[in-house]
C-alpha positions as CSV (number, residue, x, y, z in Angstrom):
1,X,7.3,-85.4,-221.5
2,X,7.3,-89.1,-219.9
3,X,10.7,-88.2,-218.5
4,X,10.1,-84.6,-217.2
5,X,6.8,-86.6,-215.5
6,X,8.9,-89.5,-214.5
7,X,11.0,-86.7,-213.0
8,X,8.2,-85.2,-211.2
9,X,7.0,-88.5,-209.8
10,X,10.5,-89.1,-208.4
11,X,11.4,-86.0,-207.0
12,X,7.7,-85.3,-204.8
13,X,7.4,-89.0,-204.4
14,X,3.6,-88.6,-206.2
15,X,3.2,-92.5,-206.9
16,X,4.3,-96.3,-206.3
17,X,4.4,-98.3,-209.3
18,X,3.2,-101.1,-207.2
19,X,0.2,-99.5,-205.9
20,X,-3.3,-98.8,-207.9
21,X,-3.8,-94.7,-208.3
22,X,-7.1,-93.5,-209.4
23,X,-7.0,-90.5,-212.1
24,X,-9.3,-88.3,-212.6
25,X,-9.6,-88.2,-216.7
26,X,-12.7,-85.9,-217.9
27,X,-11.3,-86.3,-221.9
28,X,-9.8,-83.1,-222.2
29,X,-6.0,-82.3,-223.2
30,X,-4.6,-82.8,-219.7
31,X,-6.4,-85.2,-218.4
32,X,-6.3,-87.4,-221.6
33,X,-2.0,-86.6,-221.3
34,X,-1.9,-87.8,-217.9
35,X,-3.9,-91.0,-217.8
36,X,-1.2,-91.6,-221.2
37,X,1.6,-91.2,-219.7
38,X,0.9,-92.9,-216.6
39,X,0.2,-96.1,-218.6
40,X,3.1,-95.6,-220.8
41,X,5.4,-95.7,-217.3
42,X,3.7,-98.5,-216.3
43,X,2.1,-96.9,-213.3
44,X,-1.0,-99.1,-212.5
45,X,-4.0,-96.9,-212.5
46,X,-8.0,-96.7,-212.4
47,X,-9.3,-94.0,-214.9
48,X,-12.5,-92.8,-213.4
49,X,-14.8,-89.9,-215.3
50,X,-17.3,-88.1,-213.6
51,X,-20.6,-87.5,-215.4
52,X,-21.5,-83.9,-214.6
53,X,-24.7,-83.9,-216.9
54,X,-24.5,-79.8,-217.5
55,X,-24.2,-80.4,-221.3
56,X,-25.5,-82.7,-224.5
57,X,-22.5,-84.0,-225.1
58,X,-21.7,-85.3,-221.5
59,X,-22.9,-88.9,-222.4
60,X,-20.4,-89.3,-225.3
61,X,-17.7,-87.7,-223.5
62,X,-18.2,-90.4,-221.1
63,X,-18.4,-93.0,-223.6
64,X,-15.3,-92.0,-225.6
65,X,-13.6,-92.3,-222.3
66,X,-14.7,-96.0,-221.4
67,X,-12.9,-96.4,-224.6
68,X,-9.7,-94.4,-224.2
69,X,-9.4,-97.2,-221.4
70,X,-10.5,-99.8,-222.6
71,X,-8.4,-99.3,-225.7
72,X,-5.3,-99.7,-223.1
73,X,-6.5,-102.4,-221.3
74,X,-7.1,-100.3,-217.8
75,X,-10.1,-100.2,-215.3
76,X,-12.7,-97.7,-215.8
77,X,-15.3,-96.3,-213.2
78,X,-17.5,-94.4,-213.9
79,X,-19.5,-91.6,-211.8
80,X,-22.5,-89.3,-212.6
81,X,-25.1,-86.7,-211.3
82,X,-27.1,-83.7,-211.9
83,X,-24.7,-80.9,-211.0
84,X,-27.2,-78.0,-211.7
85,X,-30.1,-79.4,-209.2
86,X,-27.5,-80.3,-206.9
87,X,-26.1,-76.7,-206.6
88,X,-29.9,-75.5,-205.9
89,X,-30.0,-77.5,-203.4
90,X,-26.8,-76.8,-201.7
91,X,-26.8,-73.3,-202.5
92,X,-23.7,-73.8,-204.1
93,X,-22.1,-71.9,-207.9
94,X,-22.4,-74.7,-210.6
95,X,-18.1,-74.6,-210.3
96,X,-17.9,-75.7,-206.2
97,X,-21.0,-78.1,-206.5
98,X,-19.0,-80.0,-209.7
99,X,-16.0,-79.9,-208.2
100,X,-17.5,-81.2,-204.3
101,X,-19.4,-83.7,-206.5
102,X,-16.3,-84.7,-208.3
103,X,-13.9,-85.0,-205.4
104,X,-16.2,-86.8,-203.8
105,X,-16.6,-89.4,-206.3
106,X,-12.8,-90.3,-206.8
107,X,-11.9,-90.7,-203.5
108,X,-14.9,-93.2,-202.8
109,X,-13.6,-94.9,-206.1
110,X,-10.3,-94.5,-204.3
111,X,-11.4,-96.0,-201.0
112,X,-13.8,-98.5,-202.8
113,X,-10.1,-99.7,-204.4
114,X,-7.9,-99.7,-201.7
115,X,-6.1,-96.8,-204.1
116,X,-2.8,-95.7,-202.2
117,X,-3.7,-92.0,-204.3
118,X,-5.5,-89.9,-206.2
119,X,-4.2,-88.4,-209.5
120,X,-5.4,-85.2,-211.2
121,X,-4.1,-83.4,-214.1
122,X,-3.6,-79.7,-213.2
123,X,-1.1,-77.8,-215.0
124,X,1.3,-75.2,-214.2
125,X,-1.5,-72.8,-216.2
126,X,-3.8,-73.7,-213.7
127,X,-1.3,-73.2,-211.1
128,X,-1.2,-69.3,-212.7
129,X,-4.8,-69.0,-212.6
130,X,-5.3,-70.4,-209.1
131,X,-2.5,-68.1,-207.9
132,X,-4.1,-65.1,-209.3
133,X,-7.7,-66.2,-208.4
134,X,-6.1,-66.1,-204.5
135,X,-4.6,-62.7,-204.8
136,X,-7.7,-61.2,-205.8
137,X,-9.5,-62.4,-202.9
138,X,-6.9,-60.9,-200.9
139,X,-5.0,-64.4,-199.6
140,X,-1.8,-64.8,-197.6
141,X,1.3,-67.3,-198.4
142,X,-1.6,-69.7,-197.7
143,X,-3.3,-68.9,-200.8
144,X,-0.5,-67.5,-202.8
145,X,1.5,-70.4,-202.6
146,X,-1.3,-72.2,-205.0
147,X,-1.4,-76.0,-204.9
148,X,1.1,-78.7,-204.2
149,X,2.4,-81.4,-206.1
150,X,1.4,-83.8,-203.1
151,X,-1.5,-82.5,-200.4
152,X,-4.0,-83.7,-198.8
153,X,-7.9,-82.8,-198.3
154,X,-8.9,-83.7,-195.1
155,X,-12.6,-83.3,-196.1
156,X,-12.6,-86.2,-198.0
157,X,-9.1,-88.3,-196.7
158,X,-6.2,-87.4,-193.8
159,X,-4.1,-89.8,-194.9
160,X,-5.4,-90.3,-199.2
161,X,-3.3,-88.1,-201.2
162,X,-4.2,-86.2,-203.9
163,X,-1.3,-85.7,-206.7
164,X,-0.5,-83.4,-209.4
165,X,2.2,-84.6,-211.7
166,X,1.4,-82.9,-214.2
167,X,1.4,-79.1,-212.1
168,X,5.2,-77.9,-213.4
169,X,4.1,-78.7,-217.2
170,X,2.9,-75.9,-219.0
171,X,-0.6,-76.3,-221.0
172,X,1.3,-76.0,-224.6
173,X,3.7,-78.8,-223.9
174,X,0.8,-80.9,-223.0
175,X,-1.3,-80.1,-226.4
176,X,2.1,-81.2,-228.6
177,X,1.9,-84.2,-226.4
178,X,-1.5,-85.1,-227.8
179,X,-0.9,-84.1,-231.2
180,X,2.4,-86.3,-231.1
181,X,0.7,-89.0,-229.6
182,X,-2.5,-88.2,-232.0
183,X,-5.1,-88.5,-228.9
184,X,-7.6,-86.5,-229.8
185,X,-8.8,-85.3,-226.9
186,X,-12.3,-83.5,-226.5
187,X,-13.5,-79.9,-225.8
188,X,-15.4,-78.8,-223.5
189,X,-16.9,-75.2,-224.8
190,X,-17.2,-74.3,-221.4
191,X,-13.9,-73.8,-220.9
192,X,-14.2,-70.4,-223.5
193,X,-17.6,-69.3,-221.5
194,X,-15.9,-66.3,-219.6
195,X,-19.0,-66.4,-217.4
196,X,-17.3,-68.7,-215.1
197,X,-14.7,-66.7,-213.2
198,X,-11.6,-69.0,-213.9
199,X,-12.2,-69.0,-217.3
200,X,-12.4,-64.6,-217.2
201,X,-8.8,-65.2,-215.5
202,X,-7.7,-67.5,-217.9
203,X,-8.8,-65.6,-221.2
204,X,-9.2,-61.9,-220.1
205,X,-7.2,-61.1,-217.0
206,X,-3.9,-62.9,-217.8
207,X,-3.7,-62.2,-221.7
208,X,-4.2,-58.3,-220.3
209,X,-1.2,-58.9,-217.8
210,X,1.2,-60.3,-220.4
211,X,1.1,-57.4,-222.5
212,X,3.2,-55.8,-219.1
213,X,5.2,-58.8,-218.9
214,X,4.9,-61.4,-221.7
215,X,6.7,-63.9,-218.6
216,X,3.8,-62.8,-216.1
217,X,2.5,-66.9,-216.2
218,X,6.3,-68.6,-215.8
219,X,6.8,-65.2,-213.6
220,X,3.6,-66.1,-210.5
221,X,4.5,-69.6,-211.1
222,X,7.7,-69.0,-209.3
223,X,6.4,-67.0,-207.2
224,X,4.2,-69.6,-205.6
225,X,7.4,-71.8,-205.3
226,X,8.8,-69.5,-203.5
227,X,6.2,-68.4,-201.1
228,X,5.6,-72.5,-200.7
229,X,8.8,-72.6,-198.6
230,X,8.1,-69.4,-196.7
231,X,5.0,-71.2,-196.1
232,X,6.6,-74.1,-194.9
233,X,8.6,-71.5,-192.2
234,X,5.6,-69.9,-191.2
235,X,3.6,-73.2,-190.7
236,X,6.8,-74.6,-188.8
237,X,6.3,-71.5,-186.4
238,X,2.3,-72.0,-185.8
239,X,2.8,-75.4,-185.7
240,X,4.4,-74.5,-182.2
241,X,2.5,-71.9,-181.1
242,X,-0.3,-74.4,-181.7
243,X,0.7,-76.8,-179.4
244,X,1.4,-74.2,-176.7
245,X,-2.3,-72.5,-176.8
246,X,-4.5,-76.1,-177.8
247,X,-6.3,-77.0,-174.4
248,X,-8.5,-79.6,-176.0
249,X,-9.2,-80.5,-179.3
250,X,-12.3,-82.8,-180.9
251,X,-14.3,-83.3,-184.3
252,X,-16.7,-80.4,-183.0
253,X,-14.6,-77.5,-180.7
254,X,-11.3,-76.6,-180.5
255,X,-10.4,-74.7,-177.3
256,X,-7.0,-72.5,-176.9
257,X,-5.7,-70.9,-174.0
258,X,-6.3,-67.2,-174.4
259,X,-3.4,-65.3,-172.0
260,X,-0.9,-67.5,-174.4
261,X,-2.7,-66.5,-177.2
262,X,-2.7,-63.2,-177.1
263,X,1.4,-63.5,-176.1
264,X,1.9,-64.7,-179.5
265,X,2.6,-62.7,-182.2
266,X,-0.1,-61.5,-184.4
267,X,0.6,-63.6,-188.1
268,X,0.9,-66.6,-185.9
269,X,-2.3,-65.6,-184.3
270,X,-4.0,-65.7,-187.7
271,X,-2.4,-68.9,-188.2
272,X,-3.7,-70.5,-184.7
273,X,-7.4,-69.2,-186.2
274,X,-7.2,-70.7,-189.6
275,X,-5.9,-73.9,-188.6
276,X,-8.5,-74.0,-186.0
277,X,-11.2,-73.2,-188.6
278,X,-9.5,-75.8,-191.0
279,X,-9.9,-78.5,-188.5
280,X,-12.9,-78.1,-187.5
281,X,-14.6,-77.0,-191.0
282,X,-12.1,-79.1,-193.8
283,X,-14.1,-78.4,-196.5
284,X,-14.2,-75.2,-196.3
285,X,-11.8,-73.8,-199.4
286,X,-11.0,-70.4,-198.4
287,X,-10.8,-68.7,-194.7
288,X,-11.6,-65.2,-195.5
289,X,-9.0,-62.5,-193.8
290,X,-11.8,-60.3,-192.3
291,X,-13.5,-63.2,-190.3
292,X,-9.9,-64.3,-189.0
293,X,-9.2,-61.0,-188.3
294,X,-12.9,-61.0,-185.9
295,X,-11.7,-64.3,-183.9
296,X,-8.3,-62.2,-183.1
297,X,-10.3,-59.1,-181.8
298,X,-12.7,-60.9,-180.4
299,X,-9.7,-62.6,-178.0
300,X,-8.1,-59.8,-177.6
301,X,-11.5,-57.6,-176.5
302,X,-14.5,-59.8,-176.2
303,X,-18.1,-57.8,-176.3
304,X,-20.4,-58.3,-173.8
305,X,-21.8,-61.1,-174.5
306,X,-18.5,-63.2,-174.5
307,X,-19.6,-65.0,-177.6
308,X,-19.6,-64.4,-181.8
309,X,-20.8,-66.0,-184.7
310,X,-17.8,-66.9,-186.6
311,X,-18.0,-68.5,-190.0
312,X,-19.5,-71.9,-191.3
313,X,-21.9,-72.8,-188.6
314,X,-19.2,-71.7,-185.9
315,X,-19.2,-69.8,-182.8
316,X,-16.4,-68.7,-180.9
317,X,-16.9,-68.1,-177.1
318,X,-14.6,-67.1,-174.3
319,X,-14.8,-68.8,-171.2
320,X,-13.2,-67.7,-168.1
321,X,-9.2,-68.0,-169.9
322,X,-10.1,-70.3,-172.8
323,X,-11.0,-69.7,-176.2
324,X,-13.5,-72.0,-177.8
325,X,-14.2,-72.5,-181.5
326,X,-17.0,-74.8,-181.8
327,X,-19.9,-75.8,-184.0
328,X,-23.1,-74.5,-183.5
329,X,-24.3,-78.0,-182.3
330,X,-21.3,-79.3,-180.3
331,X,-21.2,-80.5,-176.8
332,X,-18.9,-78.9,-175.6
333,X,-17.1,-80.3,-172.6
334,X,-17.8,-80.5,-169.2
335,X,-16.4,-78.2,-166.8
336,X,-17.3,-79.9,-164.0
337,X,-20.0,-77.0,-163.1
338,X,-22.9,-77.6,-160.7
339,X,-25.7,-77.9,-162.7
340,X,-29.3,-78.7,-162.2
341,X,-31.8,-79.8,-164.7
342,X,-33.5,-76.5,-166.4
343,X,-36.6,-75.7,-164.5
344,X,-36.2,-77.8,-161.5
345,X,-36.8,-77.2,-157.7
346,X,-35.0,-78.5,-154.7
347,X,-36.2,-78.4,-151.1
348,X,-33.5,-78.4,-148.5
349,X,-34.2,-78.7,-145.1
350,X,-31.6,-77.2,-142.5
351,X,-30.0,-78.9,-141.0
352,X,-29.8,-81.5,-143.9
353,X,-28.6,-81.6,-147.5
354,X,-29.8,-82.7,-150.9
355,X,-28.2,-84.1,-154.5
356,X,-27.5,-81.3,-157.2
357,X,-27.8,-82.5,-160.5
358,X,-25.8,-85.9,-160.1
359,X,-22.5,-85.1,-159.0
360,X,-22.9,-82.0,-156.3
361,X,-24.1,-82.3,-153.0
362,X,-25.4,-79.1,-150.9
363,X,-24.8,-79.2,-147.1
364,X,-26.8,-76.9,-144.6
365,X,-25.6,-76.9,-141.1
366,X,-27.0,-74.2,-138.7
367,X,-24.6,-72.9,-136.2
368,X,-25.3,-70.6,-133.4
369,X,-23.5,-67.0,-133.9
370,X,-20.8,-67.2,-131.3
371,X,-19.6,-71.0,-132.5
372,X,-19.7,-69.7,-135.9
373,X,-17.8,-66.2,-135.2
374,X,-14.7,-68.3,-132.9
375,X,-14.7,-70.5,-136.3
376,X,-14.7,-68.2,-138.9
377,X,-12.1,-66.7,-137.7
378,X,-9.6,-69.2,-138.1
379,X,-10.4,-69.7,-142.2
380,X,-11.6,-68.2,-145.1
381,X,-15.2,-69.3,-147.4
382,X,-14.2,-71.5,-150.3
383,X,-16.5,-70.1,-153.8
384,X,-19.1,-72.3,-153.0
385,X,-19.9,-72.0,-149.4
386,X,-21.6,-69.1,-147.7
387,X,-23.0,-67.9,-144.2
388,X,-27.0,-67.1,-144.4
389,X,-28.8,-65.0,-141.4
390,X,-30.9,-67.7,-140.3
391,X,-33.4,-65.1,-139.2
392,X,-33.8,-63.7,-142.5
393,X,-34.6,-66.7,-143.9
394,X,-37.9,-69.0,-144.6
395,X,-37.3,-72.4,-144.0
396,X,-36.9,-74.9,-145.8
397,X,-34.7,-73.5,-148.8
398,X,-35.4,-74.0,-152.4
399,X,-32.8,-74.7,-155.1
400,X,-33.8,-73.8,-158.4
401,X,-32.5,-72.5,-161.8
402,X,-33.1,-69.5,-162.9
403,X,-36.5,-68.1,-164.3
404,X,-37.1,-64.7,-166.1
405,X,-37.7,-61.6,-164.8
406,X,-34.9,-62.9,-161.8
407,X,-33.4,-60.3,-160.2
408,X,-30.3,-60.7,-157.7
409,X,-29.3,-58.1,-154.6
410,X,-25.5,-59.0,-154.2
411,X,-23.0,-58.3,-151.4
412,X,-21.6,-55.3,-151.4
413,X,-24.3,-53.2,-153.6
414,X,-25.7,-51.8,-150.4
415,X,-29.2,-53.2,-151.4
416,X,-29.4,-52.6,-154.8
417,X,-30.5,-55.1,-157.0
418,X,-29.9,-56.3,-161.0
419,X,-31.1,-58.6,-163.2
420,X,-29.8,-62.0,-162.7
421,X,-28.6,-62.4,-166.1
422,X,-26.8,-59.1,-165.9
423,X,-25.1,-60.8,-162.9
424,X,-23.8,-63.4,-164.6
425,X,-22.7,-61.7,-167.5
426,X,-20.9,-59.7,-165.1
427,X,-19.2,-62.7,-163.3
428,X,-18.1,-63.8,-166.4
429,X,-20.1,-67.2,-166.0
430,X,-20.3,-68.9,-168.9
431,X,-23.6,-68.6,-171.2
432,X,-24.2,-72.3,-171.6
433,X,-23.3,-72.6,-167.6
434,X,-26.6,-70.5,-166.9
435,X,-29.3,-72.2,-167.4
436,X,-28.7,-75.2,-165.0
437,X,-26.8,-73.4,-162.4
438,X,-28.5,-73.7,-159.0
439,X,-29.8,-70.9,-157.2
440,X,-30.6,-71.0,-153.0
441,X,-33.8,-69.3,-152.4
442,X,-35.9,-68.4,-149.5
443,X,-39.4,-67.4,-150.2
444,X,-38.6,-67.4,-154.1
445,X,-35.7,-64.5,-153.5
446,X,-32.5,-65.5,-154.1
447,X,-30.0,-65.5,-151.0
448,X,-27.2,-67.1,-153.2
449,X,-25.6,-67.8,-156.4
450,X,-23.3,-70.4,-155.2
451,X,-19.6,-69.6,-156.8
452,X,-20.7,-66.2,-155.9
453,X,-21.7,-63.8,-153.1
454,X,-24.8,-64.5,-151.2
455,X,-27.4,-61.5,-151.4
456,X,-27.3,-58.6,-149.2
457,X,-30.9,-59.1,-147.0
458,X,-29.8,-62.7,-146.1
459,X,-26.0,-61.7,-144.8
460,X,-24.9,-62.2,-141.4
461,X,-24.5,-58.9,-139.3
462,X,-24.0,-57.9,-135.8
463,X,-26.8,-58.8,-134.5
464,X,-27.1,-62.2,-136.2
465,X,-28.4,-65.0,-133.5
466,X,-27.8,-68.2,-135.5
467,X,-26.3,-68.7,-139.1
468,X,-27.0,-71.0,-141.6
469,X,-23.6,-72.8,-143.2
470,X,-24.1,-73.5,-146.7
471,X,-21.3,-75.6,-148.7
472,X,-21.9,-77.0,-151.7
473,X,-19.2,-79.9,-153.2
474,X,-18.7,-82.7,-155.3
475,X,-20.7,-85.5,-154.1
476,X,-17.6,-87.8,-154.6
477,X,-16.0,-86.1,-151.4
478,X,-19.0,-86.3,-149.0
């Protein structure tokens, strides 16, 4: 056993023998093994046991492994809290609140002890159950390929490994280990209480699968080895498309250009998603297939409304050509968009001009129609500049953001008129662009949506005396 471990260590590059690790030990046979062996290879470690308070005998087990540690002259830490009110709470199952809880507590032992890792004692048996526990839920070479010798959980540490020597060692070899070594480990009932899911995997499912194959366990353990390095190819090939779609990328949104997303082909389109979802949501364990599988037909054929709710407090929103994955609460960035402040009114005399928002200025120069025809002629309106009828208008102007029950006449309907928020759905103008955007109005009725098309009573025609020259710009260039 210490040399197939020392082995282990070696090969995945798991630990420094001059750095402090912190192990996880609860007092059971694995962990008891590990926290052994590590010791007896002279590996300087940190045994840390985490007090989950769900039964009696938690207190002793606690106590008996103070003493395991003591009894080999090693630092001990010690964590505890009230699993069961702390799933309540969180609205978690007993098994993700102990194990959040329990993650939580070794890396802030690890970071409270400048720890260069974090050491836990899953077994190849676990590896099995994990395995199996993805397949059910219907997991790709993500999940199938189980867990690594060496990873890393972003939600608690980017850089803080977490390490499994003891993941290629089968849960027999481990319990001759203790009997050799006459540990005594103790034994949490739990483990038999096949209300827990794991533990109806470990006792009913896989016992069940072994009378079809009595190899099934050493037969999906090498399984996930092998879909690990397809993995690794796969991940190789998203990795690139990655870098080709990202636009921007922050602790709250992720956007992704969506014409070279769509190019790509559709497993690395999955991938793109879940690594999006990963980074912005790392604790979340396990991206189900159907919400992936909504973020890819949402880019490919967005509804109406150009926007989703995703999964774990995200939305997902198309913009124009980007893809944006964001929290519910982000900020997402600026576009550089005129905007105004919700609710507000602008009077602007013509000729004249006045300040939109704080970095747009709106220009109104009045022309007669003869000037302005020999003009026009020579160049074409930019999006945000427009020719009113003066005559149709009632000076001054306002500029204001949009109210409800707005309705909108543009050019080119003949007259007819929508609602303004139908407009801008129409447009494609982005939802969170709306609410701020500044509309020109004359006698409350809006003549323009700057960006847009003026409105069909206020356009210049034939008969048009004197024109009014709207431009609005960035107030850097004026």
């Amino acid at each position: 056993m210490l040399q197939s471990v020392e082995d282990t260590l070696k090969k995945y590059a798991l630990l420094d023998r001059k750095q402090l690790a912190v192990v996880g030990v609860s007092g059971g046979p694995d962990s008891l093994a590990l926290m052994d062996i590590l010791h007896r290879l002279g590996y300087p470690i940190c045994v840390a046991h985490f007090n989950h308070h769900l039964r009696s005998e938690s207190t002793d087990e606690a106590a008996f492994v103070a003493g395991q540690a003591r009894a080999r002259g090693l630092d001990f830490a010690l964590g505890e809290q009230d699993v069961r009110e702390f799933a309540q709470r969180s609205h978690q199952s007993i098994e993700e609140a102990a194990r959040f809880l329990r993650y939580k507590f070794l890396f802030d032992q690890a970071h409270r002890k400048l720890a260069h890792a974090v050491a836990v004692a899953h077994t190849a048996d676990d590896q099995v159950e994990t395995v199996v526990m993805h397949f059910l839920r219907g997991a790709g070479t993500a999940g199938l390929k189980g867990m690594r010798f060496l990873s890393l959980l972003p939600e608690w540490d980017r850089q803080l490994p977490l390490v499994r020597p003891l993941l290629g060692t089968w849960r027999e070899q481990i319990l001759a280990y203790c009997d050799e070594r006459d540990l005594k480990p103790v034994m949490d009932p739990s483990n038999q209480d096949t209300a827990y899911y794991r533990n109806r995997l470990r006792h009913d499912l896989i016992p069940y699968l072994e009378q079809y194959n009595p190899r099934i366990r050493q037969v999906i353990f090498r399984m996930a080895q092998v879909m690990e390095g397809e993995h690794e190819l796969i991940e190789q090939s998203v990795e690139e498309a990655w870098r080709e779609c990202l636009g921007e990328i922050s602790l709250d949104y992720v956007t992704l250009n969506r014409e070279v997303f769509l190019h790509q082909p559709a497993g690395l389109r999955r991938g793109i998603i879940r690594r999006a979802i990963a980074h912005l949501v790392p604790a979340l364990r396990d991206i189900d297939f159907g919400d992936v599988e909504r973020a890819v037909e949402f880019a490919a054929d967005p509804p109406f409304t150009r926007k989703i709710d995703l999964v774990a407090n995200l939305d997902l929103c198309l913009e124009n050509n980007e893809l944006i994955l964001a929290a519910h609460t982000a900020v997402l960035p600026d576009r550089g968009w005129p905007q105004m402040r919700a609710g507000s009114t602008i009077h602007l005399r013509v000729p004249g001009g006045a300040a939109i928002g704080e970095k747009w200025w709106l220009h109104a120069v009045l022309h007669k129609a003869g000037d302005l025809f020999d003009e026009a002629a020579y160049r074409e309106l930019g999006p945000y500049e427009t020719w009113l009828d003066e005559a149709s208008l009632t000076l001054p102007l306002e500029v204001r953001t949009r109210l409800p029950g707005d309705r909108f006449q543009p050019l080119g309907l003949d007259g007819h008129s929508l609602k303004l928020a139908d407009f801008m759905v129409n447009v494609k103008l982005p939802r969170r662009a709306r609410y701020g955007w500044p509309l020109v109005c004359s006698e409350g009725k809006i003549a323009w949506v700057p960006g847009f098309q003026p409105a069909h009573p206020f356009r210049v025609t034939g008969s048009t005396k004197a024109v009014v020259h709207l431009k609005l710009s960035k107030a850097t260039n004026n």
